[in-house]
Backbone as a ProteinNet text record, in pm:
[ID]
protein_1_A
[PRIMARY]
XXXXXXXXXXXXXXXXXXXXXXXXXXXXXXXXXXXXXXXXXXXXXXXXXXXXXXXXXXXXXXXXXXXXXXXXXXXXXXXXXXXXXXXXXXXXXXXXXXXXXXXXXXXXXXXXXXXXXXXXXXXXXXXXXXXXXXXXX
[TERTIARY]
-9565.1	-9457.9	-9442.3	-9418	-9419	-9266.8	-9234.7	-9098.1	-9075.4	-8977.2	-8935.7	-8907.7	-8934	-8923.1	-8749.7	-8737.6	-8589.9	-8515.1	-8600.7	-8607.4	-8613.9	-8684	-8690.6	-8573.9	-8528.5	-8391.8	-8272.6	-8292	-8174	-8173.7	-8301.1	-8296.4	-8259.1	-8311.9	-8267	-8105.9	-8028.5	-7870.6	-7827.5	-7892.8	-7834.1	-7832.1	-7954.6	-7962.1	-7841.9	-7857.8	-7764.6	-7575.8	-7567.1	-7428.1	-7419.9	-7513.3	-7514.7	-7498.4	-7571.4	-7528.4	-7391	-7347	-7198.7	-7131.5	-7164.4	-7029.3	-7081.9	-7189.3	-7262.3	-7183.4	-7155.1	-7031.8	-6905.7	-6873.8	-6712.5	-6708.9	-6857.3	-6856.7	-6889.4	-6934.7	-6949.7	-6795.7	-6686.6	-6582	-6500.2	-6521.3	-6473.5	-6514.1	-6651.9	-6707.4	-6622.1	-6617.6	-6591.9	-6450.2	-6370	-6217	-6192	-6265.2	-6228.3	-6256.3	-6376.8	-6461.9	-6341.1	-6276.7	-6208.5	-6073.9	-6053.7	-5893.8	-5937.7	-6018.3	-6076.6	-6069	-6133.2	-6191.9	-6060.2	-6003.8	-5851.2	-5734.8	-5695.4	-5601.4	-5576.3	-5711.6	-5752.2	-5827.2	-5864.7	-5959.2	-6069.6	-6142	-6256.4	-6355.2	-6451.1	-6565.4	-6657.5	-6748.2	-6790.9	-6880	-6935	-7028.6	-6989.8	-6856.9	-6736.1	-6665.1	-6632.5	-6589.1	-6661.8	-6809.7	-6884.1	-6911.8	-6868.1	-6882.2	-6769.4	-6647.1	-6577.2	-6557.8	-6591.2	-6589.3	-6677.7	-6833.9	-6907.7	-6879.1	-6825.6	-6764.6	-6653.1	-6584.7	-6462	-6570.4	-6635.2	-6704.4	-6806.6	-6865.6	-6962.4	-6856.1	-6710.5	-6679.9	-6633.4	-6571.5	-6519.5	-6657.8	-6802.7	-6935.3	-6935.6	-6913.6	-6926.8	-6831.5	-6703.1	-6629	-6624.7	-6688.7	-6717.9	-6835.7	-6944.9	-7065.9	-7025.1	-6997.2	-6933.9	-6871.9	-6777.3	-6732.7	-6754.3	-6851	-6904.9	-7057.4	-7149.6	-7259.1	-7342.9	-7294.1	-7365	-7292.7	-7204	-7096.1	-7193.7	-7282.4	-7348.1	-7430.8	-7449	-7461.5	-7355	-7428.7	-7343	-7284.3	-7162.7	-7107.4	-7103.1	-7084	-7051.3	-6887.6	-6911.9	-6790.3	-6800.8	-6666.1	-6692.2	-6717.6	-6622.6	-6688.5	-6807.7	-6867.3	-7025.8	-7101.1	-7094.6	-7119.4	-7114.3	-6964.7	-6955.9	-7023.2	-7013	-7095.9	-7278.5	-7328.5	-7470.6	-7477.1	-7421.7	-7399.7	-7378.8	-7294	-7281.6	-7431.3	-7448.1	-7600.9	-7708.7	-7759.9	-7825	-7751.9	-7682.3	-7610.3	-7614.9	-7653.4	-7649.6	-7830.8	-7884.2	-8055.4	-8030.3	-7964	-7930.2	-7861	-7782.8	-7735.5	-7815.2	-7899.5	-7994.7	-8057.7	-8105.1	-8159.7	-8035.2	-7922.1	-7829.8	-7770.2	-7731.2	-7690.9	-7778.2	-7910.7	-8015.9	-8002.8	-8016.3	-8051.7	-7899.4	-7800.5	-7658.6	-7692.8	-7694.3	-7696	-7784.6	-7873.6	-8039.6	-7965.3	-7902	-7869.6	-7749.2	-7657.6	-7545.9	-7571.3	-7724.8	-7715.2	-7821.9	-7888.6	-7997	-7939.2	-7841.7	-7820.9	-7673.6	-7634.1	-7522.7	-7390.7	-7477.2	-7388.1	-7326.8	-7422.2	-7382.4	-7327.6	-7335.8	-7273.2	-7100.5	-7098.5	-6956	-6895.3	-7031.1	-6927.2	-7011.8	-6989.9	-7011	-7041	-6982.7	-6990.7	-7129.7	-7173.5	-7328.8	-7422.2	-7410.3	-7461	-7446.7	-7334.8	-7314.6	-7359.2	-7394.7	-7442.6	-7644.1	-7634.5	-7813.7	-7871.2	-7743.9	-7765.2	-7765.3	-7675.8	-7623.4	-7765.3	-7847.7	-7967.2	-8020.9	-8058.7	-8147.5	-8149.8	-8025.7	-8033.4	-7960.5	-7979.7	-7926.5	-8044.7	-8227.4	-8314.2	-8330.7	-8269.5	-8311.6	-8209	-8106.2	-7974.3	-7957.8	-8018	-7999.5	-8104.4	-8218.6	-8346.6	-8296.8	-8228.6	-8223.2	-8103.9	-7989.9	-7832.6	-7871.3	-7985.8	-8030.7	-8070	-8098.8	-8234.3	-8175.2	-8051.3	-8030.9	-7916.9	-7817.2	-7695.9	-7627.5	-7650.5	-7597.9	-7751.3	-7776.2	-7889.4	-7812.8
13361.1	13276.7	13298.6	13181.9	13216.2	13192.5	13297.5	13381.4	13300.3	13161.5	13153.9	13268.9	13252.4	13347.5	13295.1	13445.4	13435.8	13296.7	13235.6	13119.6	13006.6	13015.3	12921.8	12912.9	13011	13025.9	12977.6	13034.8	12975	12789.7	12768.3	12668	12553.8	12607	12543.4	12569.2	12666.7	12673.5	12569.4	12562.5	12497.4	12356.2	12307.3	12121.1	12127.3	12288.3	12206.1	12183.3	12287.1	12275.3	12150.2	12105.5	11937	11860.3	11848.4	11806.5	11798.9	11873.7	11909.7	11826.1	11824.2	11769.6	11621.8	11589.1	11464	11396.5	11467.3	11404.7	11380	11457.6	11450.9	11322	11309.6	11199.4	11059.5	11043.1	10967.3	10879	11015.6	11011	10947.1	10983.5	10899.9	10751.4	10747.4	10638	10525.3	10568.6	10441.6	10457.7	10566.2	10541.2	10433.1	10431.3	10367.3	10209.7	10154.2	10117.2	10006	10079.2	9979.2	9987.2	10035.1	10069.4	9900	9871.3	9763.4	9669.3	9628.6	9537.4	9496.9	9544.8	9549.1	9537.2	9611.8	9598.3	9521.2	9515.2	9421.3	9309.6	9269.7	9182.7	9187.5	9302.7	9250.6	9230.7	9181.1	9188	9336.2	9362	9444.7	9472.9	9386.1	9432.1	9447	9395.8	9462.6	9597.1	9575.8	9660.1	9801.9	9812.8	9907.1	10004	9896.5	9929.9	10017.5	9998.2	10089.9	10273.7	10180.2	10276.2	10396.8	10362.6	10440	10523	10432.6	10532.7	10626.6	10611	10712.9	10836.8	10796	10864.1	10952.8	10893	10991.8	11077	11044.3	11112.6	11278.7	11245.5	11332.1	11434	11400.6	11445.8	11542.9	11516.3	11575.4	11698.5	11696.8	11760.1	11913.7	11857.6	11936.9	11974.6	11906.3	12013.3	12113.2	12086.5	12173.5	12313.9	12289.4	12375.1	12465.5	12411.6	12463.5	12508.2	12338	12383	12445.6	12396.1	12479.9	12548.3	12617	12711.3	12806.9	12852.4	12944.6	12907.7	12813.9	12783.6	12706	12753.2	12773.6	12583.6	12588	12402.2	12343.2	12404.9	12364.9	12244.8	12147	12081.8	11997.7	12010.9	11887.6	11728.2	11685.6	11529.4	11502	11561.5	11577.9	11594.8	11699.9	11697.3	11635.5	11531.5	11407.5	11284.3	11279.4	11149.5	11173	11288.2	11331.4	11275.9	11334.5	11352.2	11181.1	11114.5	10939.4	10902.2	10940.8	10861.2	10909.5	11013.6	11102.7	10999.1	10986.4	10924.4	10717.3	10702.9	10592	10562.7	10653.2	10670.7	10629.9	10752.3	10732.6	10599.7	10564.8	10422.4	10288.8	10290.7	10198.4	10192.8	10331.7	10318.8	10343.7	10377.1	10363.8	10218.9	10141.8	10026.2	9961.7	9945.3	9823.8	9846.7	9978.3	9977.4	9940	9976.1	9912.3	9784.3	9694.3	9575.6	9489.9	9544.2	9491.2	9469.6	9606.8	9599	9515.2	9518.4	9432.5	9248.2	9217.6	9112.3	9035.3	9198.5	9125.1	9181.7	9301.7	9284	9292	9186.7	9199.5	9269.5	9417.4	9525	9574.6	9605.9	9631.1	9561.6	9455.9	9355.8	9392.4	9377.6	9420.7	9562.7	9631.2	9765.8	9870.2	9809.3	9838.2	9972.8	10076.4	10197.7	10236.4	10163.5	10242.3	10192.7	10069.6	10077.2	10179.1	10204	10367.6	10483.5	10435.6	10644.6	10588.2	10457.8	10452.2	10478.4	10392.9	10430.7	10556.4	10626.7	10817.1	10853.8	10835.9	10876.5	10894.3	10743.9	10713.4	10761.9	10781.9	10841.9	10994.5	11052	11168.8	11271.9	11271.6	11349.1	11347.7	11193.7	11176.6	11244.8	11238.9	11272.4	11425.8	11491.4	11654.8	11678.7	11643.1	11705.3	11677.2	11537.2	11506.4	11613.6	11600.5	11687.8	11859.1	11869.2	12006.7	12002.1	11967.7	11976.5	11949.5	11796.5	11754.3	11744.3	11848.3	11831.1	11917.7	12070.3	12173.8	12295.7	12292.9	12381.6	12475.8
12435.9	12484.6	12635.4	12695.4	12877.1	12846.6	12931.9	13017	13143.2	13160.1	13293.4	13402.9	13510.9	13640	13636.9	13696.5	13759.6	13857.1	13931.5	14044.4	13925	13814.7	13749.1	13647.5	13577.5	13542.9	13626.9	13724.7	13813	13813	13811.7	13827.2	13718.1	13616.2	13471.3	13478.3	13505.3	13470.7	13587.1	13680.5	13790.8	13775.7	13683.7	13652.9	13544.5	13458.7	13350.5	13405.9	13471.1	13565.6	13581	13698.9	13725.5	13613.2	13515.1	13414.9	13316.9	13325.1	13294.5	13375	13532.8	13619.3	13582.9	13540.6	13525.2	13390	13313.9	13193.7	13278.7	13307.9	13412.6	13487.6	13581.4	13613.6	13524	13388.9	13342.3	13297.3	13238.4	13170	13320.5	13423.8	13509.2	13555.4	13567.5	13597.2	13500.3	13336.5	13226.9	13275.1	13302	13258.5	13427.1	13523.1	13625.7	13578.1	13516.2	13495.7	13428.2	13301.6	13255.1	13289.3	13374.3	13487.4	13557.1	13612.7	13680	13604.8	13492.8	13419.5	13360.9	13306.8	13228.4	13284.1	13411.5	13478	13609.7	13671	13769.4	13781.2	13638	13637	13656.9	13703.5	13772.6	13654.2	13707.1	13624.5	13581.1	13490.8	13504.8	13622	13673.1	13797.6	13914.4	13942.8	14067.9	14028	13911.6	13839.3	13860.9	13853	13879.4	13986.5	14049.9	14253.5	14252.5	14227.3	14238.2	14180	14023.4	13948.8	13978.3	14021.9	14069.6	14190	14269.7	14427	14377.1	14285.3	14227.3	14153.8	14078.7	14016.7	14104.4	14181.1	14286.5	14326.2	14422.1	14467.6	14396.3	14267.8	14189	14182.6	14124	14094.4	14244.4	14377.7	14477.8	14458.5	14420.1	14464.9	14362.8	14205.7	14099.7	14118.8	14167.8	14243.5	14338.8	14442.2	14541.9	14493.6	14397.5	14353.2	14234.1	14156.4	14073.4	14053.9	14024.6	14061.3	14169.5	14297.8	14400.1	14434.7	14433.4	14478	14560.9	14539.9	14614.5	14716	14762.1	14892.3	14959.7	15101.1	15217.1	15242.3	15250.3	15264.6	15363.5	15472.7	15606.1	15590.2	15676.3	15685.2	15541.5	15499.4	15373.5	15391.8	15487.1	15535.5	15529.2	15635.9	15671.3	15498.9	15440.8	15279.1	15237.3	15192.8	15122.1	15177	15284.7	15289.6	15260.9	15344.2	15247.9	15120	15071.7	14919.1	14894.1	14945.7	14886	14938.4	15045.3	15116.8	14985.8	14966.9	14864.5	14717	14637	14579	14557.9	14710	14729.4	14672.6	14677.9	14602.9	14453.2	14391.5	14239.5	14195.8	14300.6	14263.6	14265.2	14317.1	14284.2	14135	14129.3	13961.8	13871.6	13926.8	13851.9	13812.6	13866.5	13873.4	13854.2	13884.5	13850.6	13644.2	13662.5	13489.6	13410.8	13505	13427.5	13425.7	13535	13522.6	13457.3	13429	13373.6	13212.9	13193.5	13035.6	13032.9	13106.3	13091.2	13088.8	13137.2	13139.2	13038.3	12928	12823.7	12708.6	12704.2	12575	12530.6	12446.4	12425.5	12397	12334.5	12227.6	12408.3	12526.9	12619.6	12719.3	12714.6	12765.6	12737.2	12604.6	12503.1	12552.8	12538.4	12537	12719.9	12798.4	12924.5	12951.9	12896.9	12933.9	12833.8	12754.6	12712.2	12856.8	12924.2	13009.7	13167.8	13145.8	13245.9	13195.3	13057.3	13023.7	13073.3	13046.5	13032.9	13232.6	13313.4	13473.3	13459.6	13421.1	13455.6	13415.2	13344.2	13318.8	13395.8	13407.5	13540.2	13669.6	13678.1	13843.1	13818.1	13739.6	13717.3	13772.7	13792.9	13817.5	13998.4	14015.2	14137.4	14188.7	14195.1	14239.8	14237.8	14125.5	14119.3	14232.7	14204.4	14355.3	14468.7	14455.5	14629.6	14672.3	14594.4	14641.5	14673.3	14580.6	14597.7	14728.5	14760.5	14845	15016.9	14991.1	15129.4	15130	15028.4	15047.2	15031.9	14925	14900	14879.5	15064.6	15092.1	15136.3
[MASK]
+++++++++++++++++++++++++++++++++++++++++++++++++++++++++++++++++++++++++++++++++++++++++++++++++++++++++++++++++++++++++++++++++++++++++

């Protein structure tokens, strides 16, 4: 049986952390999602724009403090916007694959937030390498 290295351990607890704040942000993404859709009218695909910028931001602030806690932050502004620019990557495959499904299949069409768990997927690998890498070094 191969034994992950210590660097590689770290690294597995560290995606799954992300992952964790990656539910937090999901449970935010939908509860904004239909805060919008329900209370403001919007559609789901305006609806999204927002919901997602609430949701990144929260994902920043529970990384920061949790998953990368051990590296060094510098200014938080400067961080958060990294982090939306870095973010603004994942949102492409995030949102293309929301919208792709919201507009071929119906069950998601209906129930919107399976199409936010199928984006959170999608841009969930890109988003952990890049934030690692160009945002909580």
């Amino acid at each position: 049986m191969i034994r992950p290295t210590k660097a590689q351990r770290a690294l597995i607890i560290q995606f799954f952390k992300f992952g964790l704040v990656g539910v937090i942000g999901y449970i935010v993404d939908v509860g904004v999602l239909k805060l919008c859709m329900s209370v403001f009218g919007m559609g789901p695909y305006v609806g999204r724009l927002f919901s997602f910028f609430i949701a990144a931001t929260t994902t920043w602030i529970c990384n920061r403090l949790f998953t990368f806690r051990e590296q060094k932050h510098g200014h938080a502004g400067k961080q958060w916007a990294r982090f939306l620019v870095v973010c603004a990557g994942g949102f492409v495959l995030n949102y293309g694959a929301y919208a792709v499904l919201i507009a071929t299949v119906s069950v998601v069409h209906d129930y919107p937030s399976l199409g936010v768990a199928a984006g959170s997927v999608a841009g969930m690998f890109f988003n952990f390498f890049a934030a690692r890498k160009l945002v909580f070094r």
